[in-house]
SEZATI-499677 format. One record per residue (C-alpha): residue number from 1; residue in one letter; x, z, y. Coordinates in Angstrom, 2 decimals. Layout:
<rs>
{NUM; a; {X; Z; Y}};
...
</rs>
This chain:
<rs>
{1; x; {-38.62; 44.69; -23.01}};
{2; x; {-37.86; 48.13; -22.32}};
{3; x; {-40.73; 49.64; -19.73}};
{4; x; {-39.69; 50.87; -16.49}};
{5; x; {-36.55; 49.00; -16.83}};
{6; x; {-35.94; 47.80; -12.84}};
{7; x; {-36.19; 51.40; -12.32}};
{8; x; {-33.78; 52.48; -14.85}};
{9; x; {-31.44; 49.39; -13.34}};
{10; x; {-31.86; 51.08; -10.00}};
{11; x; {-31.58; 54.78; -11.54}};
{12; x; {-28.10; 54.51; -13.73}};
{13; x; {-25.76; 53.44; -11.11}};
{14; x; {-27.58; 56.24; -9.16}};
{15; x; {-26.79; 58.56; -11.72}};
{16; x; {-23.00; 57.35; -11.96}};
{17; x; {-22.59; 57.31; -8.38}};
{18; x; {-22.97; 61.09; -8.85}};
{19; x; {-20.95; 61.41; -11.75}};
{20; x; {-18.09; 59.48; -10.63}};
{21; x; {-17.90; 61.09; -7.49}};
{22; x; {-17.41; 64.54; -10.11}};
{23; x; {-15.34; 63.35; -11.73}};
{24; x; {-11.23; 64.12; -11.90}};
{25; x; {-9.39; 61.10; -12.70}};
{26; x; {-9.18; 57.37; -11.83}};
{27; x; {-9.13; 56.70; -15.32}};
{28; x; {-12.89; 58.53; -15.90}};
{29; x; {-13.97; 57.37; -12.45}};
{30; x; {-13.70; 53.66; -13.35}};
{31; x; {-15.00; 53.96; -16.43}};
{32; x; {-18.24; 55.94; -15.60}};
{33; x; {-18.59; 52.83; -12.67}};
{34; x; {-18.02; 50.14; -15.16}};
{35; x; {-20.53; 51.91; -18.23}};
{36; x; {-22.91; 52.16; -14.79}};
{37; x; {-22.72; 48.76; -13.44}};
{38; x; {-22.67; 47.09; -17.27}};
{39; x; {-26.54; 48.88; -17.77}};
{40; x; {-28.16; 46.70; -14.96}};
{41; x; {-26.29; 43.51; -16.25}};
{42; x; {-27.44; 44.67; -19.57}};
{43; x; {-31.30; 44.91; -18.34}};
{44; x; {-30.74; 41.77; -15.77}};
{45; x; {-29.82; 39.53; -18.57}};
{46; x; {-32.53; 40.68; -21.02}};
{47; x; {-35.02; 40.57; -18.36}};
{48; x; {-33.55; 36.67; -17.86}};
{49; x; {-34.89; 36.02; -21.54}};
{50; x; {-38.38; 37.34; -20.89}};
{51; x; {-39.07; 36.04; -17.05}};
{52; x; {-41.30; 33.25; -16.79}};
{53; x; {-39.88; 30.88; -14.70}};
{54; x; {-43.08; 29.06; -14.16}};
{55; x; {-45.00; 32.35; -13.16}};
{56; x; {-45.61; 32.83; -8.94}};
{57; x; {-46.49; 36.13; -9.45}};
{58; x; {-45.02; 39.26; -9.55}};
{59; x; {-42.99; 40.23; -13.02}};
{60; x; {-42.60; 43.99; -14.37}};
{61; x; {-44.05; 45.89; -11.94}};
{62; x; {-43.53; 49.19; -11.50}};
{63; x; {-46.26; 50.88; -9.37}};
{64; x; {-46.90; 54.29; -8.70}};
{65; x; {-48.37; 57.07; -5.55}};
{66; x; {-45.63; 58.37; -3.93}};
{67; x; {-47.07; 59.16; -0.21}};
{68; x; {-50.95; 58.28; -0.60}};
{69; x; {-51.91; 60.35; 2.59}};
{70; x; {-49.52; 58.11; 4.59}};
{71; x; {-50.00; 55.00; 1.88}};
{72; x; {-46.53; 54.85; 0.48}};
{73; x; {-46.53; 53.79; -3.47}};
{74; x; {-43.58; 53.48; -5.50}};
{75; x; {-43.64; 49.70; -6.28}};
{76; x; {-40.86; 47.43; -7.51}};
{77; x; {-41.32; 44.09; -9.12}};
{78; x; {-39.37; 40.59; -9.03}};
{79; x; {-40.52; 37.23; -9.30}};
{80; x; {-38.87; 33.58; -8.88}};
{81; x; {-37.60; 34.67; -5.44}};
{82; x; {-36.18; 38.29; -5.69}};
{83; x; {-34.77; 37.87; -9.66}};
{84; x; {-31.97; 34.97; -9.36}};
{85; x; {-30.96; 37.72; -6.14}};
{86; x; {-31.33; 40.77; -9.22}};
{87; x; {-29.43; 38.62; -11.76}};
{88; x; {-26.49; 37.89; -8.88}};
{89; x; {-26.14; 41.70; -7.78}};
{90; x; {-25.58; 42.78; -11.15}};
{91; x; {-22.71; 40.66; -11.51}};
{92; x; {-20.95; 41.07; -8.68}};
{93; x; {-21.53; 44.83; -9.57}};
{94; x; {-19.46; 44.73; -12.51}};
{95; x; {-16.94; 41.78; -11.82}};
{96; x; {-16.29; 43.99; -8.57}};
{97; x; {-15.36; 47.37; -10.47}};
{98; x; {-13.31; 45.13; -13.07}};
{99; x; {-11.40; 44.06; -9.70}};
{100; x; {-10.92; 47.20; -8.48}};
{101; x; {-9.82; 48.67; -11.95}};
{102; x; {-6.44; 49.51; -10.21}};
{103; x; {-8.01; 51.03; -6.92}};
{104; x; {-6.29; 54.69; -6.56}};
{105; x; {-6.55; 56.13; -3.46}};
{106; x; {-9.86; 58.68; -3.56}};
{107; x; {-10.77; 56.86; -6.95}};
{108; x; {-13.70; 58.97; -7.65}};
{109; x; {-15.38; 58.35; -4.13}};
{110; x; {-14.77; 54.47; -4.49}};
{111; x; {-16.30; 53.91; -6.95}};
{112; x; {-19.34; 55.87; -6.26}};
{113; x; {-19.82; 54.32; -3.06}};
{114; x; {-19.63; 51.03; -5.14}};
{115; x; {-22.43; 52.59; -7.44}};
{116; x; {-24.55; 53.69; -4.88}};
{117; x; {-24.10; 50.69; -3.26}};
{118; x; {-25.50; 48.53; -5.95}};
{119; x; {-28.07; 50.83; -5.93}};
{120; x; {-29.69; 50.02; -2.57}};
{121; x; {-29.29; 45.95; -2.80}};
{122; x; {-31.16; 46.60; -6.17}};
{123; x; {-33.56; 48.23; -4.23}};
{124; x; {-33.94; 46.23; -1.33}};
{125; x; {-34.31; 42.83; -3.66}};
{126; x; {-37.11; 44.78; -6.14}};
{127; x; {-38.98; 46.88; -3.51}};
{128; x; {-42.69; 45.57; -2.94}};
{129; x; {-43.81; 48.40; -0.51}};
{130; x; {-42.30; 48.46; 2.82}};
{131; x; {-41.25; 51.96; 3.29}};
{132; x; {-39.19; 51.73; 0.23}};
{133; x; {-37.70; 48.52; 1.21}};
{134; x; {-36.60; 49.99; 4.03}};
{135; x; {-35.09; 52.91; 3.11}};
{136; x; {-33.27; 51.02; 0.15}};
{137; x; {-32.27; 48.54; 3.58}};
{138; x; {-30.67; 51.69; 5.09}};
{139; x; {-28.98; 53.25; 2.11}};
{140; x; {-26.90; 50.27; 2.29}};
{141; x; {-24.92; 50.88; 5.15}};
{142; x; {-23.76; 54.23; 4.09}};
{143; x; {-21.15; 53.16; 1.53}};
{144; x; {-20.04; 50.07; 3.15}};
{145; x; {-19.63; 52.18; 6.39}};
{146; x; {-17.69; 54.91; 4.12}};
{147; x; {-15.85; 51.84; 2.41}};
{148; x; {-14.70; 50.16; 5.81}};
{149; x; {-14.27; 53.34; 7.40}};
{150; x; {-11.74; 54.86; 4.48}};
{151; x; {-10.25; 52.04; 2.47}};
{152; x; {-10.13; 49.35; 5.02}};
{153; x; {-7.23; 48.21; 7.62}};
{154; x; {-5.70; 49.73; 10.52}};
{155; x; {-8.34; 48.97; 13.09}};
{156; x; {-11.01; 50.66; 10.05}};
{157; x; {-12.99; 52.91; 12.47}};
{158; x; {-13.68; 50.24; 15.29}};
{159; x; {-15.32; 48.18; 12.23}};
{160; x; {-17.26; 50.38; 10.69}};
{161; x; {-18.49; 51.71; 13.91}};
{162; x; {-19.36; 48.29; 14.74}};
{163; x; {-21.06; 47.18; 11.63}};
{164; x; {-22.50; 50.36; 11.11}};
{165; x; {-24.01; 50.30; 14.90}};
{166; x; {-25.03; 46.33; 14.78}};
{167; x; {-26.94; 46.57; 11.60}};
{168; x; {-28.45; 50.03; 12.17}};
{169; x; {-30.00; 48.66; 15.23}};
{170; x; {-30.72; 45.65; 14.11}};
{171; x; {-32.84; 47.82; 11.59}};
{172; x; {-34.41; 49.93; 14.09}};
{173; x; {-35.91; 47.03; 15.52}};
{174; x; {-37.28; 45.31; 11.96}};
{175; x; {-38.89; 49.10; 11.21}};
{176; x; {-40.75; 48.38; 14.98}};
{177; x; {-41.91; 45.60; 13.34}};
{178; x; {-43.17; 47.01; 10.31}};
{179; x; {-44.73; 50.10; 12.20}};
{180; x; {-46.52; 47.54; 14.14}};
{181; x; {-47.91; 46.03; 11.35}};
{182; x; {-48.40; 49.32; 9.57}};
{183; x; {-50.70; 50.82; 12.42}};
{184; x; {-52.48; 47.26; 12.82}};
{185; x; {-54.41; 46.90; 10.22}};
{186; x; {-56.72; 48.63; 7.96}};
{187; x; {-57.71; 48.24; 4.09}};
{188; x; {-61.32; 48.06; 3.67}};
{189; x; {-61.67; 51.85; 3.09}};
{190; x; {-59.84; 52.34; 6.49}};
{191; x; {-56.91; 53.53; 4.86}};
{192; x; {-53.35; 52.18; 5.57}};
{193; x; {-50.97; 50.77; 3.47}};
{194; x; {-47.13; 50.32; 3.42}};
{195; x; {-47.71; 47.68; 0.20}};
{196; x; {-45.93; 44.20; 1.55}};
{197; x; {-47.65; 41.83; -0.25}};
{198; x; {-51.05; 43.15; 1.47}};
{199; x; {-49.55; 43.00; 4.75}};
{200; x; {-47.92; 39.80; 4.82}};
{201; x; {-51.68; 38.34; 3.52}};
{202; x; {-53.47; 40.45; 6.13}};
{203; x; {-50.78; 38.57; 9.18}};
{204; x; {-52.85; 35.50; 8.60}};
{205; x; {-56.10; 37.28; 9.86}};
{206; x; {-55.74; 36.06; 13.85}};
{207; x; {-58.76; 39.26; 13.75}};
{208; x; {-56.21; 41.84; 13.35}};
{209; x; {-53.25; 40.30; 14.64}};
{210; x; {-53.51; 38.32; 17.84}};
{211; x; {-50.78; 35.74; 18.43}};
{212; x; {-48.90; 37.87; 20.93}};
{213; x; {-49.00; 40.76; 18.48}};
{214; x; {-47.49; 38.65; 15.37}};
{215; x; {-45.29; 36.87; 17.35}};
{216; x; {-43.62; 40.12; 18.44}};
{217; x; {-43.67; 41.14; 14.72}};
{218; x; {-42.23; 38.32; 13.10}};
{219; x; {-39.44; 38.18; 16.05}};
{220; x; {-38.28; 41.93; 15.19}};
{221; x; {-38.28; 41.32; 11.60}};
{222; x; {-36.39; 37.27; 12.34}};
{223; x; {-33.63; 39.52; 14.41}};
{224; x; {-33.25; 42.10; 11.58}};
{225; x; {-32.18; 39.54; 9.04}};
{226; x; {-30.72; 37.67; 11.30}};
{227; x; {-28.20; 40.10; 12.12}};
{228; x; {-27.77; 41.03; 8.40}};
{229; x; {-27.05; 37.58; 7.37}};
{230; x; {-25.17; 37.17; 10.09}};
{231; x; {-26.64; 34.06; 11.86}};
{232; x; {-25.12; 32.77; 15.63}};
{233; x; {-25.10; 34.59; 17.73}};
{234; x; {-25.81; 37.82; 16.26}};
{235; x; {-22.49; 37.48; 14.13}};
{236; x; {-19.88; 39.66; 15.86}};
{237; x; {-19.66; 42.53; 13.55}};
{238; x; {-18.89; 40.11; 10.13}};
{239; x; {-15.64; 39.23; 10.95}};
{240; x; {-14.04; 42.35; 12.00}};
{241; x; {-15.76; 44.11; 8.75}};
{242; x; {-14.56; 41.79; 6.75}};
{243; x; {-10.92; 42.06; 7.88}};
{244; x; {-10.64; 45.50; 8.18}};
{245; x; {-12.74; 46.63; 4.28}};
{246; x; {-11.10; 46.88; 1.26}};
{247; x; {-11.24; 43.65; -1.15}};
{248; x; {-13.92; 45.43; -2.65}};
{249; x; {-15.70; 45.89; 0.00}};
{250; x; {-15.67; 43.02; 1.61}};
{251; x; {-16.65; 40.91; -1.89}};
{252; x; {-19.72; 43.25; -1.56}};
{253; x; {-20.07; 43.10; 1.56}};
{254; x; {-20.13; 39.20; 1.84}};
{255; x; {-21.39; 38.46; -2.05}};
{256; x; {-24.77; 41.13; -1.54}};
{257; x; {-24.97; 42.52; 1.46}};
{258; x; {-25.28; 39.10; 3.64}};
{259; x; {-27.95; 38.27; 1.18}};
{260; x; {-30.27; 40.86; 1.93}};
{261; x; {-30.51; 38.52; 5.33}};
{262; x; {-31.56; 35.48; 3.39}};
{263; x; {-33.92; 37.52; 1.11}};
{264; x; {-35.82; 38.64; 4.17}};
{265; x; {-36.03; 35.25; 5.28}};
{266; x; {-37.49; 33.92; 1.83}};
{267; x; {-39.31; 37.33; 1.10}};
{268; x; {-41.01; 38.22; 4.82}};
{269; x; {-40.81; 35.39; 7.40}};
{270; x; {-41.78; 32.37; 5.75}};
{271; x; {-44.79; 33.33; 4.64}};
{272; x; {-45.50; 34.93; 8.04}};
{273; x; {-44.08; 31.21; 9.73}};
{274; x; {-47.01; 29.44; 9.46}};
{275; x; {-48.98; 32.25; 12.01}};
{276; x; {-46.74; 31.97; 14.54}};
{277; x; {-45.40; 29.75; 17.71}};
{278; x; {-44.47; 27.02; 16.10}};
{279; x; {-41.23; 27.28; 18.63}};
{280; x; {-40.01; 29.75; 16.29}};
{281; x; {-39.34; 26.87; 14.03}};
{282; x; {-36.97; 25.23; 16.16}};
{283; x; {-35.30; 27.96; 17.35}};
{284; x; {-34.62; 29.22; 13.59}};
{285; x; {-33.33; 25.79; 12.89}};
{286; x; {-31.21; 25.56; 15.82}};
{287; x; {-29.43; 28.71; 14.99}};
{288; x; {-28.99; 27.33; 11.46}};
{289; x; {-27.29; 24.31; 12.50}};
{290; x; {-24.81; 26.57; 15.03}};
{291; x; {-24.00; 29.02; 12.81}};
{292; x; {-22.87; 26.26; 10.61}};
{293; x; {-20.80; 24.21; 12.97}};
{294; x; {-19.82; 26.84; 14.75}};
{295; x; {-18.43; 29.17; 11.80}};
{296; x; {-16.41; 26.31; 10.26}};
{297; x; {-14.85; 25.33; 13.54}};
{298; x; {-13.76; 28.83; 14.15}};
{299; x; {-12.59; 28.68; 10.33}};
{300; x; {-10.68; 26.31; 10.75}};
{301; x; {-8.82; 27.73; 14.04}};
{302; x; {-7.62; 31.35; 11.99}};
{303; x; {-4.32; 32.56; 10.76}};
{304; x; {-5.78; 35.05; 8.76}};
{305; x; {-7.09; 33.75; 5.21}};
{306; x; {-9.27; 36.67; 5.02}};
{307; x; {-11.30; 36.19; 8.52}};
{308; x; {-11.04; 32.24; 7.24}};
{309; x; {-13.52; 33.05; 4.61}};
{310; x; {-15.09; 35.27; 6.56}};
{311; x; {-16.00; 32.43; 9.11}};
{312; x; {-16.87; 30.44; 6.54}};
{313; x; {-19.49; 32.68; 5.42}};
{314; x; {-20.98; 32.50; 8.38}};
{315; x; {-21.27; 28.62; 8.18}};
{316; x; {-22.59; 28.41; 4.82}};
{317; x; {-25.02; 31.24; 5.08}};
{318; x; {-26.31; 28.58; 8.26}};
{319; x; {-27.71; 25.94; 5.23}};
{320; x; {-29.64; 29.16; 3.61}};
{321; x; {-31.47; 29.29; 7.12}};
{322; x; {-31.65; 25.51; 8.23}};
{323; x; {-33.01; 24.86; 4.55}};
{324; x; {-35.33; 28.30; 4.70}};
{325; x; {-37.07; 26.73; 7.82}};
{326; x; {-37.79; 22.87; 6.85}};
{327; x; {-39.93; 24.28; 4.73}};
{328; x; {-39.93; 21.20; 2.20}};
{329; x; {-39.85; 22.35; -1.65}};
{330; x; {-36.62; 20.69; -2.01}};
{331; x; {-34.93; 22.43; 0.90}};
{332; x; {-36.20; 25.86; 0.38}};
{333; x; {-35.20; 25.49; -3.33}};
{334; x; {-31.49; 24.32; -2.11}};
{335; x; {-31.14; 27.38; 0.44}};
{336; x; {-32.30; 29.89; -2.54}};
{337; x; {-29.35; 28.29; -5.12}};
{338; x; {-27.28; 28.77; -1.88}};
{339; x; {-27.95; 32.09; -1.30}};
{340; x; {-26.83; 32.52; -5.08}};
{341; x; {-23.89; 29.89; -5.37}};
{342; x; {-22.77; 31.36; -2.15}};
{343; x; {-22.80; 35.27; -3.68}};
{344; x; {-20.56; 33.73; -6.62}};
{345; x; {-17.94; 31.62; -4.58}};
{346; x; {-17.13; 34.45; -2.22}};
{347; x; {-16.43; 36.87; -4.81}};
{348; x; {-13.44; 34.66; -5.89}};
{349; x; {-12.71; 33.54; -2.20}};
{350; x; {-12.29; 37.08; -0.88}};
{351; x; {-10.80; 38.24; -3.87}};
{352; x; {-7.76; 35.38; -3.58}};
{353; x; {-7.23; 36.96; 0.29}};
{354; x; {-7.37; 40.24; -1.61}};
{355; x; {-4.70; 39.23; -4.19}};
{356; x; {-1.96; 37.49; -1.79}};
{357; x; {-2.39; 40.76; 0.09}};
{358; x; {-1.51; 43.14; -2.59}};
{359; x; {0.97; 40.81; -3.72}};
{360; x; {2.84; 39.18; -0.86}};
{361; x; {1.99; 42.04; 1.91}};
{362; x; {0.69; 39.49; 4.15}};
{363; x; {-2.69; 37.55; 4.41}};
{364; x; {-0.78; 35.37; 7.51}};
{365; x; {-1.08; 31.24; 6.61}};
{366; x; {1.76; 30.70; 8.41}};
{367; x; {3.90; 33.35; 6.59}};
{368; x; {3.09; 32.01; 3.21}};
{369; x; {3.96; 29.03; 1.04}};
{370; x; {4.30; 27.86; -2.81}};
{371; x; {2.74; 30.62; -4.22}};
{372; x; {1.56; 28.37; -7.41}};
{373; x; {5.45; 28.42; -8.43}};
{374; x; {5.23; 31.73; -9.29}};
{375; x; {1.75; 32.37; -9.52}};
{376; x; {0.32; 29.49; -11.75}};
{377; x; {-2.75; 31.67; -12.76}};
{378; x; {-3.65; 32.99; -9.81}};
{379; x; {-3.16; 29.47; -7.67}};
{380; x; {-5.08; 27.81; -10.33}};
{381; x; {-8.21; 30.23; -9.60}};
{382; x; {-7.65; 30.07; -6.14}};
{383; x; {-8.18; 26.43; -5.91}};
{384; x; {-10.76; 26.32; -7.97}};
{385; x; {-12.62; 28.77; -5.83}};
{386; x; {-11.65; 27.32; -2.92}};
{387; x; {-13.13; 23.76; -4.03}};
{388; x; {-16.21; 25.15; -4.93}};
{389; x; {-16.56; 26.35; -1.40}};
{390; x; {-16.05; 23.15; 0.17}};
{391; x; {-18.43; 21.29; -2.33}};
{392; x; {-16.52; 20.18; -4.68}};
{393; x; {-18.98; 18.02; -6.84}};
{394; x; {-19.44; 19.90; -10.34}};
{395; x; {-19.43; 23.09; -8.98}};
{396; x; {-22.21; 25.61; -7.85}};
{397; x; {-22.02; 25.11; -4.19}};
{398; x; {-22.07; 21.28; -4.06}};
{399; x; {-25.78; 21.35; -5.57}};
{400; x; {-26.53; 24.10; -3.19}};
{401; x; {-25.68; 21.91; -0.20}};
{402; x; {-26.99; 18.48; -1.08}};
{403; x; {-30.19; 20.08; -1.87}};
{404; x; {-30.72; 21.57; 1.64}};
{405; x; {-29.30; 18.52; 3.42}};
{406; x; {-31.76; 16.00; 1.36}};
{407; x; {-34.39; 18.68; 1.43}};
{408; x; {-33.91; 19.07; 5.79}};
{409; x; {-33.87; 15.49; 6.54}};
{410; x; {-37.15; 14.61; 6.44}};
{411; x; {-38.37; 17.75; 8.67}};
{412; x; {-35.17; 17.71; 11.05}};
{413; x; {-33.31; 14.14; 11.06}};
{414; x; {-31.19; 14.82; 13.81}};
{415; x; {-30.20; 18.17; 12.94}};
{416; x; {-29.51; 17.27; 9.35}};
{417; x; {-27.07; 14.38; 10.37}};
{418; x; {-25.34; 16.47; 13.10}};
{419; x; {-24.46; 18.86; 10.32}};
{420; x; {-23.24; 16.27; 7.90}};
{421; x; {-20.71; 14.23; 10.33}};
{422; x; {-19.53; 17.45; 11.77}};
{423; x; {-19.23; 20.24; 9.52}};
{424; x; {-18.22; 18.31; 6.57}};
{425; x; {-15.14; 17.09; 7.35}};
{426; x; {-14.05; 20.37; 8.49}};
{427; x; {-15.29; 22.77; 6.18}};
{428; x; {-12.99; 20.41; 3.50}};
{429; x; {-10.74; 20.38; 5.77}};
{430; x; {-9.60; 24.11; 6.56}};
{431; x; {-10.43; 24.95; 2.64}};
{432; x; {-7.50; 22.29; 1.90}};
{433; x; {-5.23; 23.03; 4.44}};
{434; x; {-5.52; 26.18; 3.41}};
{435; x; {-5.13; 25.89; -0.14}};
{436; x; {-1.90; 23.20; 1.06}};
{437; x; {0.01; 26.09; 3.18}};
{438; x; {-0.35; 29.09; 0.93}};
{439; x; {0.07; 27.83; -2.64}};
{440; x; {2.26; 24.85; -2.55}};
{441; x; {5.12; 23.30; -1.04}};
{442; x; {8.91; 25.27; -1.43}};
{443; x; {8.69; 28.50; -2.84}};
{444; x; {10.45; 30.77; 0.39}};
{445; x; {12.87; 33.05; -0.85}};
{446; x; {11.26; 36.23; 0.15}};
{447; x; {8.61; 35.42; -3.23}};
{448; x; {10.73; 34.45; -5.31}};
{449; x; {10.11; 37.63; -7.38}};
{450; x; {6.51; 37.19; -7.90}};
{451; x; {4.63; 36.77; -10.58}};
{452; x; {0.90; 36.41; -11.42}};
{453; x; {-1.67; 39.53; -10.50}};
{454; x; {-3.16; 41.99; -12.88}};
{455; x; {-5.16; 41.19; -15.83}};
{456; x; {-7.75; 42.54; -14.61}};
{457; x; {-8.06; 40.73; -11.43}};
{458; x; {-7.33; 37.78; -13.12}};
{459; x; {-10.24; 38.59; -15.77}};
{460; x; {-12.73; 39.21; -12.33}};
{461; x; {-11.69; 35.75; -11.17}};
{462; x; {-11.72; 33.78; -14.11}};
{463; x; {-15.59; 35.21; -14.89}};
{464; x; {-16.22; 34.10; -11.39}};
{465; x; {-15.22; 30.46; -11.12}};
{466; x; {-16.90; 29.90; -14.95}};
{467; x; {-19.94; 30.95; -13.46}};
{468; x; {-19.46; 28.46; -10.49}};
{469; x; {-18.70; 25.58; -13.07}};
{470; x; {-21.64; 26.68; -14.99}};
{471; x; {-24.27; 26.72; -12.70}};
{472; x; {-22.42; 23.49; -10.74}};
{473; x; {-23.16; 21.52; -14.13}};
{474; x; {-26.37; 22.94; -15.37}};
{475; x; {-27.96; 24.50; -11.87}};
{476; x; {-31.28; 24.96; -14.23}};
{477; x; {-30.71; 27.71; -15.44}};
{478; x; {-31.43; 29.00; -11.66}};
{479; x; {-32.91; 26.53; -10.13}};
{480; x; {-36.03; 26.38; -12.47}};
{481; x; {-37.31; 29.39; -11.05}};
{482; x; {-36.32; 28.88; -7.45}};
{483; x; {-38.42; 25.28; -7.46}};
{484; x; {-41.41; 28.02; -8.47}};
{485; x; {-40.47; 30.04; -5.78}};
{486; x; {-40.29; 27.09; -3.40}};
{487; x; {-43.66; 26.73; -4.45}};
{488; x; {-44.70; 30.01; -4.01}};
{489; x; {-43.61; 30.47; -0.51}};
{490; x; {-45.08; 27.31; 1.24}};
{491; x; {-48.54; 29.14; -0.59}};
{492; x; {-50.48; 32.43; 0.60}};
{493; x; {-49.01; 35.11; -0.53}};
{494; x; {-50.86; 36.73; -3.98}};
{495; x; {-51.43; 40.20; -3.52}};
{496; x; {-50.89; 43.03; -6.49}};
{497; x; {-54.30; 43.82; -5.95}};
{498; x; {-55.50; 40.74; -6.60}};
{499; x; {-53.39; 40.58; -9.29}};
{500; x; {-54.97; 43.80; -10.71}};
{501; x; {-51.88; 45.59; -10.31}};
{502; x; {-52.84; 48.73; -8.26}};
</rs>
């Protein structure tokens, strides 16, 4: 394996951010992105080969002084949690620039905001010091601000003022947190340390943190990821983002960004959950269970196909927390493959909105109708994608929700069933309906001269809905590690230094 190579997955689309932005053409700008985006793939997959999946510690670590007066290090690293989250952003990263292939307004400043944004999700999912994760956590909003703010719909600045507001301060209040934790405790040579792994350890020392103290703590870093995923109520900002960016954007946006959320969740809070008021249990499941009623109610009730999904995301990104907090091996396993089965489905969900929009001029369900009649290839993906979002047995996102449902009974009976007898039924019900209105039925006359989208969109689709059949019939290839990392989570964290790392 090459050395250093997480760092020289975060580095090249760094490097191509800057040299698309410089550059003078769509035609060079797209191809620096996609030469940029295809190196961390490249790395990702060969890094696949090599990881053991049975390992709980921390694989190629990267470690190096980088503040020591304030005790800030340079330290990335992945294990069975972080990778499968590595392995989906790269990609998305690609399969999103193939999408875009056509994008020419500002070419050169799409896609380096694309680049750059890859660049802090890469960050944020391989960063094992807390100073670093953070700032990777706040390089993130820049281009999706700059994405929204440029590319997206007419009501662009009131969304990316809003997102960019919501998640900065939801951020503000998560670096509280870490401060707090920061200028709590002490290593042994009274030095401080940024280095995550040492802190979470050191919350379960009642010594150094009295239960006031880290239940303040783990309630500023709850709301930051809370926000970021978006969970009810702190879900406001999602669907006016995602209406308003770019296809693009909102594929990243919904695909990466929302799963920086659920990473904090798996990464930070549970194994800080079992140091705190156990209240925070039920409160974490109750807003699991609402955010996914609630979302696929409100699903069902839009217009818009775009802010359907978008809804929708907020409802199945509700099983990644419900699961998260049962805290049984099976349900923290399922909410992990959901987190990655949801980062797949999306793509090919937002990128169908994207598609009738470019095509028909409209993303109205009311205003649209037998679409498959001239669009065979494109309907064909779109109901594909749109069955693997409702669970379509087979498929990627089935697995992900029977997991979490079987793995949350036996901690929360009641909540588990209230989910299943009313979420169900809708979330297959808007996806059909949906599906129903837009692609069959009479062709109206207004389409009657359409025909199927680019090649390349149809390429980014068709990559995405293998994938979802892929890991729907052999959910293994993922799942393998996340069991280990179900494992590894309901244990005390392992620190680098006791691993001999630094």
């Amino acid at each position: 394996m090459i050395s250093n190579a997480i760092s020289i997955m975060i580095a090249v689309p760094l490097v191509g951010a800057v040299l698309a932005f410089l550059t003078r053409s769509r035609g060079q700008a797209r191809l620096v992105a996609l030469i940029a985006s295809l190196v961390p793939l490249a790395l990702a997959l060969q890094m696949y080969t090599e990881f053991d999946k049975s390992s709980k510690l921390m694989q190629f670590v990267e470690s190096y002084d980088w503040v020591p007066s304030i005790g800030v290090r340079y330290t990335v690293g992945v294990d069975c949690i972080s990778f499968p989250l590595v392995l989906l952003t790269a990609i998305v990263s690609v399969l999103v620039v193939i999408y875009a292939w056509g994008e020419n307004h500002r070419p050169n400043q799409f896609f380096a905001l694309l680049l750059l944004n890859e660049v802090g999700v890469l960050g944020v999912f391989t960063a094992l010091d807390f100073f670093l994760f953070y700032i990777f956590w706040e390089i993130v909003l820049i281009p999706m601000f700059f994405l929204i703010g440029i590319w997206g719909g007419p009501r662009k600045d009131y969304s990316a003022i809003k997102f960019f507001i919501y998640t900065h301060v939801a951020s503000l209040v998560m670096l509280l947190a870490i401060f707090a934790m920061y200028f709590t405790y002490r290593l042994p040579d009274g030095s401080r340390t940024f280095d995550m792994l040492t802190l979470l350890q050191a919350t379960s020392d009642k010594t150094v943190f009295p239960p006031g103290l880290i239940n303040a703590i783990f309630a500023g870093l709850l709301f930051g990821f809370l926000v970021k995923m978006p969970a009810f109520p702190f879900h406001t900002w999602l669907p006016d983002a995602h209406v308003e960016a770019p296809t693009a954007g909102s594929v990243v946006l919904a695909a990466l960004l929302l799963k920086m959320g659920g990473y904090g969740i798996f990464r930070v809070i549970l194994p800080m959950l079992p140091h705190v008021d156990k209240a925070f249990v039920t409160v974490i499941a109750v807003i699991g269970v609402l955010s996914i009623i609630y979302g696929a109610f409100l699903a069902l009730a839009q217009k818009d196909i775009k802010k359907l999904v978008a809804y929708s995301s907020i409802s199945h990104m509700g099983f990644v927390t419900l699961g998260a907090v049962a805290f049984t091996w099976l349900s923290i396993q399922g909410a992990m493959f959901q987190q990655f089965s949801h980062g797949i489905i999306t793509c090919a969900l937002f990128m169908s909105a994207g598609t009738i929009q470019h095509s028909v001029g409209t993303r109205i369900i009311s205003e649209l109708g037998g679409l498959a009649d001239r669009m065979p290839k494109f309907a064909s993906l779109m109901l594909a994608a749109f069955l693997a979002s409702l669970g379509l047995p087979g498929m990627s996102g089935f697995v992900a929700e029977f997991m979490v449902l079987t793995g949350s009974y036996p901690t929360f009976p009641v909540y588990t069933m209230l989910v299943v007898f009313t979420s169900v039924g809708v979330t297959a019900g808007y996806h059909l309906w949906a599906c129903q209105k837009v692609l069959f039925g009479p062709i109206l006359k207004k389409y009657l001269d359409l025909h199927d989208p680019h090649a390349y969109e149809i390429l980014a689709m068709s990559a995405i809905v293998f994938l979802t059949l892929l890991f729907g019939l052999q959910p293994a290839l993922i799942t393998d590690m996340m069991g280990t990392a179900a494992h590894q989570v309901m244990e005390p964290v392992v620190t680098l230094s006791q691993m001999g790392v630094i």
